[in-house]
TORPA-4810 file (N, C-alpha, C, O; in nm, 3 decimals):
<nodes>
NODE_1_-3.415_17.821_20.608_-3.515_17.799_20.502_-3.501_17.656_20.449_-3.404_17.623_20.381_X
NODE_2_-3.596_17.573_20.480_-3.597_17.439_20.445_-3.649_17.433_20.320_-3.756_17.491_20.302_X
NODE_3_-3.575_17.353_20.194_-3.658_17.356_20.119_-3.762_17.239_20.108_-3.766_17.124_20.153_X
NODE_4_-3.825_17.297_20.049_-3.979_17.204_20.043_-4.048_17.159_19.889_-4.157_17.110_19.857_X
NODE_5_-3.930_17.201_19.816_-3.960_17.129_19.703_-3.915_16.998_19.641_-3.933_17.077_19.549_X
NODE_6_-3.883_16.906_19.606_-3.810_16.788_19.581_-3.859_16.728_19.454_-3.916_16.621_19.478_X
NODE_7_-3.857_16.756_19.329_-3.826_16.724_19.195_-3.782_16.604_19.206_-3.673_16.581_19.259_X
NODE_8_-3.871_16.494_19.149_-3.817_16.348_19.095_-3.774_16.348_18.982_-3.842_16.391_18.889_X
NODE_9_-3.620_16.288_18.962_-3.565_16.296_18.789_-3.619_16.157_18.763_-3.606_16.061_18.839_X
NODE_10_-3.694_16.159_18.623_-3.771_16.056_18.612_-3.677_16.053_18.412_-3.668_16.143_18.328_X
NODE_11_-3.626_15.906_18.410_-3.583_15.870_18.299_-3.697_15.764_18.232_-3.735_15.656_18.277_X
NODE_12_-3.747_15.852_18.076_-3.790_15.741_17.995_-3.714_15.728_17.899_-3.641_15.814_17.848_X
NODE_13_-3.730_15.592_17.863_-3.656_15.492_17.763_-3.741_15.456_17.661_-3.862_15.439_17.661_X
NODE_14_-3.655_15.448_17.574_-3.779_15.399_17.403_-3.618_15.339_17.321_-3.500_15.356_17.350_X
NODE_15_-3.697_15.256_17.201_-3.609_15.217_17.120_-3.617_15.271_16.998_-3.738_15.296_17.002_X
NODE_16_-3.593_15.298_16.919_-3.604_15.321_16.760_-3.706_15.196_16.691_-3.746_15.098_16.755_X
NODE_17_-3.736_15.223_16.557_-3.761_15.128_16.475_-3.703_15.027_16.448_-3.601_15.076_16.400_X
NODE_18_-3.686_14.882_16.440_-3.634_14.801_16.389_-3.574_14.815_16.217_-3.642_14.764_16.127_X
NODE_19_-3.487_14.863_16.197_-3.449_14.888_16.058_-3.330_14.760_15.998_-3.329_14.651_16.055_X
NODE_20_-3.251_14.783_15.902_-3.160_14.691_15.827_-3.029_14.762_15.933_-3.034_14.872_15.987_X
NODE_21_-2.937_14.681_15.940_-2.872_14.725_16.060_-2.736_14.866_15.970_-2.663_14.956_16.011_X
NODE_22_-2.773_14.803_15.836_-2.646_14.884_15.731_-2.687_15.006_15.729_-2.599_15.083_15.692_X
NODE_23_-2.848_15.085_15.769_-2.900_15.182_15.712_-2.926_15.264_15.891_-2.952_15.384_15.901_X
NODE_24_-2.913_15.175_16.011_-2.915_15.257_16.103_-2.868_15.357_16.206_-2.908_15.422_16.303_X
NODE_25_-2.738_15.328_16.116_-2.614_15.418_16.168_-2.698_15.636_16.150_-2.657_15.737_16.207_X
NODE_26_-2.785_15.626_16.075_-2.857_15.729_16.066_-2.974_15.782_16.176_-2.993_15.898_16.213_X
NODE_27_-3.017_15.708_16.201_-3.084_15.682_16.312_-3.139_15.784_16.424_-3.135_15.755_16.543_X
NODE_28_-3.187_15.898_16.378_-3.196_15.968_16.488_-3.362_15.912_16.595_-3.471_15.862_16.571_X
NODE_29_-3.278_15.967_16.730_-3.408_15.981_16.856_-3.508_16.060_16.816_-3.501_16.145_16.727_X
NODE_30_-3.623_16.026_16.896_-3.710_16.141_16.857_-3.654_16.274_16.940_-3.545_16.285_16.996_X
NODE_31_-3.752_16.363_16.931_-3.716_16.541_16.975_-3.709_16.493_17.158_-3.785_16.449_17.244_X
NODE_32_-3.599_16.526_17.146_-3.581_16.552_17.296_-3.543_16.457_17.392_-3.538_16.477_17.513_X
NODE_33_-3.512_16.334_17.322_-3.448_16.147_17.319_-3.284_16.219_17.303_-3.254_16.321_17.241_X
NODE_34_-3.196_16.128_17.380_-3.074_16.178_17.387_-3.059_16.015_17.347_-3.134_15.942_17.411_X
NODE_35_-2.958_15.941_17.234_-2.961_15.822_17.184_-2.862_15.811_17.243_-2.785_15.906_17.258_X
NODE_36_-2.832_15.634_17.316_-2.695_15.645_17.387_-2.686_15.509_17.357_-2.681_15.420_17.441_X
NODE_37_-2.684_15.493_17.218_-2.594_15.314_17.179_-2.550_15.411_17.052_-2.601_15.521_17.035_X
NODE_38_-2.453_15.358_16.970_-2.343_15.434_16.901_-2.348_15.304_16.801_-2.370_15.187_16.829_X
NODE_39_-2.308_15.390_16.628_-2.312_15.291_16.569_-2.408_15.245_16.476_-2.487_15.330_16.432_X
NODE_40_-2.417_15.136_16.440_-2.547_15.069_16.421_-2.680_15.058_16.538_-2.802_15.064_16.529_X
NODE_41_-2.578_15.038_16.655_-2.706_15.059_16.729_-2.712_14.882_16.790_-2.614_14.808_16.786_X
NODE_42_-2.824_14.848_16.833_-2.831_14.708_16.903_-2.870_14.639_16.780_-2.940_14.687_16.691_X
NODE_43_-2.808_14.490_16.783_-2.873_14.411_16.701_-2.963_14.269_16.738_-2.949_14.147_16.739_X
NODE_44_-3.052_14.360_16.764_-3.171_14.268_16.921_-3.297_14.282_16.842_-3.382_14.286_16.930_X
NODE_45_-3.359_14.292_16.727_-3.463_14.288_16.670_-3.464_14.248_16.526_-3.369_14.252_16.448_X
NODE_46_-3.619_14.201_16.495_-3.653_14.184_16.322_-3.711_14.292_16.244_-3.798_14.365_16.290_X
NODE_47_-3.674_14.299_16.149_-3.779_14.388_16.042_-3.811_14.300_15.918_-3.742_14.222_15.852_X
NODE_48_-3.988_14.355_15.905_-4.031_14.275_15.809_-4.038_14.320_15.667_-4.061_14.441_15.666_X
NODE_49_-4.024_14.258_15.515_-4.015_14.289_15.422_-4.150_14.215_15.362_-4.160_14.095_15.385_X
NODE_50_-4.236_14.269_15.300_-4.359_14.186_15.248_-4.319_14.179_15.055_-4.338_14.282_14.990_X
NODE_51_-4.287_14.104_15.015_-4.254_14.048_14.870_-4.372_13.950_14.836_-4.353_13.836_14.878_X
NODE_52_-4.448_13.963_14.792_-4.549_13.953_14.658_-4.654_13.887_14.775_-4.716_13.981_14.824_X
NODE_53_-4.685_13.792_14.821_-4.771_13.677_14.880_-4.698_13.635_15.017_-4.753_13.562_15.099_X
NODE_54_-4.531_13.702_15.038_-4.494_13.666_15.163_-4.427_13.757_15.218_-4.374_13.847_15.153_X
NODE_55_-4.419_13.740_15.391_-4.391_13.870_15.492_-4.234_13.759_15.476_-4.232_13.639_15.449_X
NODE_56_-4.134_13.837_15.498_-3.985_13.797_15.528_-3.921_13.857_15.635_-3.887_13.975_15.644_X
NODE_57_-3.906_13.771_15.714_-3.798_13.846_15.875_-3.698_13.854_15.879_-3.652_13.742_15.905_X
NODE_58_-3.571_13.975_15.862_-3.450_13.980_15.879_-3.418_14.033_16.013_-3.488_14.108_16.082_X
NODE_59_-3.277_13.973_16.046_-3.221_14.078_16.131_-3.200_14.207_16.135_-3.148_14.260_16.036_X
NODE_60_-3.239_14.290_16.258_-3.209_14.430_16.262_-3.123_14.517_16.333_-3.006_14.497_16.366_X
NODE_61_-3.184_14.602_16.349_-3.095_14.674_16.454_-3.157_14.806_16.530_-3.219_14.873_16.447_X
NODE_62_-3.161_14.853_16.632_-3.210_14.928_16.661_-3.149_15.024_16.774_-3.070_14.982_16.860_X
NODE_63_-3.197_15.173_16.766_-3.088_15.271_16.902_-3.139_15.245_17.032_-3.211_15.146_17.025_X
NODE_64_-3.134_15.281_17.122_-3.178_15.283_17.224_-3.157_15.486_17.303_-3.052_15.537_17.342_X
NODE_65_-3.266_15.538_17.302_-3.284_15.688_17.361_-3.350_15.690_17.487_-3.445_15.619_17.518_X
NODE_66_-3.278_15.797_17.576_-3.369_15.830_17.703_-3.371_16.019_17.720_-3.307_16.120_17.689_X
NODE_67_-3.481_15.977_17.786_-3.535_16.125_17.792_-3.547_16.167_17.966_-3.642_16.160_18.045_X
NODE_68_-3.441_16.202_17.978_-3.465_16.325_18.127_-3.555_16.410_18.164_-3.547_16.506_18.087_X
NODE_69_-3.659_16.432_18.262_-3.707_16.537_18.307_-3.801_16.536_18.412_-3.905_16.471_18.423_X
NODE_70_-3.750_16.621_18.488_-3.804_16.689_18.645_-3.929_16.715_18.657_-3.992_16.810_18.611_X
NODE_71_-3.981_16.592_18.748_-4.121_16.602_18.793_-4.156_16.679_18.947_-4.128_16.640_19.060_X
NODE_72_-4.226_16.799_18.904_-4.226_16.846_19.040_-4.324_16.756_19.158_-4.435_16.705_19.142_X
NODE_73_-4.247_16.758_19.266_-4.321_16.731_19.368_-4.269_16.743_19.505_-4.147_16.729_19.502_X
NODE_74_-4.315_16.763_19.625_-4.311_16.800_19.754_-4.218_16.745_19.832_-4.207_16.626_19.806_X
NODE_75_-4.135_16.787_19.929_-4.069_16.700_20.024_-4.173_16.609_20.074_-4.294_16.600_20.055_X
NODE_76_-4.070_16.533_20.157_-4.189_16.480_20.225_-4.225_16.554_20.375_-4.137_16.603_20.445_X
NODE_77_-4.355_16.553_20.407_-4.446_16.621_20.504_-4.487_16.742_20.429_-4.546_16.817_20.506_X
NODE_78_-4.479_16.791_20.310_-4.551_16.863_20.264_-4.623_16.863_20.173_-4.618_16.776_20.086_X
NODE_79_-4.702_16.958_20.171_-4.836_16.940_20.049_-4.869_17.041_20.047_-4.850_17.131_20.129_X
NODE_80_-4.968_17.040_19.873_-5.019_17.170_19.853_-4.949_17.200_19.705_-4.863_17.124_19.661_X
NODE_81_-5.006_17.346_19.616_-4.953_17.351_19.512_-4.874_17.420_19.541_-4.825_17.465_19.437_X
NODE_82_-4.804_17.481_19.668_-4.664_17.574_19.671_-4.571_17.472_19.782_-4.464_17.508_19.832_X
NODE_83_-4.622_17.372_19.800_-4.516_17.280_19.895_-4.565_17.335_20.066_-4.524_17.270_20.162_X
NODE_84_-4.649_17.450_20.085_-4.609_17.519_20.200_-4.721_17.395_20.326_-4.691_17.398_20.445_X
NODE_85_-4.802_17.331_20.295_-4.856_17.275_20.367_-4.776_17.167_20.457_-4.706_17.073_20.420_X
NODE_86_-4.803_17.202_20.565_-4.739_17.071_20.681_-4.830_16.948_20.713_-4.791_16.860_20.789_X
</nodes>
């Protein structure tokens, strides 16, 4: 019995919000984001503060999350919605 199914593990990546880097140790991924920087998190971005007539850019910080999951699809030489086509 050959199998004839072959599932691509397909990883997406996202970052968090750019926040104050003191306040991102809280930081959760969204639902179903597994966060894999620890900490504060990266300190590779700005966040803006708008005070009266002006925008202000500080340093930030931000997580970095990836999300796992199995895309079905066919060996190869087969096709079809049950794989069974040659």
């Amino acid at each position: 019995q050959m199998k004839k199914q072959c599932d691509q593990k397909l990883l997406i990546r996202m970052k968090t919000e750019c926040v104050p880097c003191s306040v991102n140790h809280g930081t959760q991924c969204p639902a179903g984001y597994t966060k894999i920087t620890s900490g504060t998190g990266i300190p590779d971005c700005r966040y803006y503060l708008e005070i009266k007539t002006h925008t202000l850019s500080f340093p930030g910080c931000r997580h970095r999350c990836v999300k796992q999951f199995e895309q079905p699809e066919c060996c190869q030489g087969h096709w079809g919605p049950d794989c069974m086509g040659k």
